[in-house]
C-alpha positions as CSV (number, residue, x, y, z in Angstrom):
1,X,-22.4,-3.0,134.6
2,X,-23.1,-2.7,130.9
3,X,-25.6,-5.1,128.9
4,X,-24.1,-8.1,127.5
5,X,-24.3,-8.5,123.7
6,X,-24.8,-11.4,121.9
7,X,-22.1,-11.4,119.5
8,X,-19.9,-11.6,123.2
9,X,-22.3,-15.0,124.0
10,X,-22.4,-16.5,121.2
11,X,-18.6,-17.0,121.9
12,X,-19.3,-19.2,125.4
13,X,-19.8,-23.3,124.8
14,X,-22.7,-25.1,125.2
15,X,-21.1,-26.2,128.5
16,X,-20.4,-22.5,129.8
17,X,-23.9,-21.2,128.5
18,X,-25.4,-23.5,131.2
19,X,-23.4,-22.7,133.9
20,X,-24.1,-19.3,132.9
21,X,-27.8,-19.7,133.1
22,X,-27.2,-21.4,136.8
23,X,-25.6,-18.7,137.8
24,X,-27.6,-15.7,136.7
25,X,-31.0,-17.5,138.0
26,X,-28.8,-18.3,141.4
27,X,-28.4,-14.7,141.5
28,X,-31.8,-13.3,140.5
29,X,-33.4,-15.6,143.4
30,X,-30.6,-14.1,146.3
31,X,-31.8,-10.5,144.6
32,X,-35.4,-11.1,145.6
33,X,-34.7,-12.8,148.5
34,X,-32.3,-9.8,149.3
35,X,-35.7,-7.2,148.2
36,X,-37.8,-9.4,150.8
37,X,-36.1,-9.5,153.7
38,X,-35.7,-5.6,152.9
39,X,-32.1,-5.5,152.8
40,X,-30.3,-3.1,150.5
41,X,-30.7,-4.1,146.4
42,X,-30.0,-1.8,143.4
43,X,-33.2,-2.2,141.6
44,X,-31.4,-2.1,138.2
45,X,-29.6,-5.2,138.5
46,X,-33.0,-7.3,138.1
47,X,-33.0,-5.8,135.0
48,X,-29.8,-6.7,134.3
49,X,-29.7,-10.5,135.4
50,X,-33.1,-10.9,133.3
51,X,-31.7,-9.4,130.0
52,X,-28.8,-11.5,130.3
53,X,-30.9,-14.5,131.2
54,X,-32.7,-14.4,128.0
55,X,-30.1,-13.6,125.9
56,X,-28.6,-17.1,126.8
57,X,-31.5,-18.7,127.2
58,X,-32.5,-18.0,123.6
59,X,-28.9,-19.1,122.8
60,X,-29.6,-22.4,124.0
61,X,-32.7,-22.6,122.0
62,X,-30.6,-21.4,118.7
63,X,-28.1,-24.3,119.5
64,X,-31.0,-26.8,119.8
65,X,-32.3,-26.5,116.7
């Protein structure tokens, strides 16, 4: 899975930028509920899910100003 790039986000709505963000922290907390129970997790995907979390979330704070 390849890094997301801005130029793609700044494409979403307001409305889908949220879900987004919903989704992506949805999926970092089964990831490190996954790492704790000690089941099977590609470490890289944390890395993922957080770079693409703050890419949006900085979105949002563009859009609010």
């Amino acid at each position: 899975m390849a890094m997301s790039k801005m130029v793609d986000l700044r494409k979403l709505t307001s409305e889908e930028v949220v879900a987004r963000v919903q989704d992506l922290k949805r999926e970092l907390f089964q990831l490190r509920f996954q790492q704790a129970t000690r089941e099977k997790v590609e470490p890289h995907q944390f890395k993922h899910i957080r770079h693409q979390l703050s890419q949006l979330m900085t979105l949002q704070k563009e859009r609010q100003s």
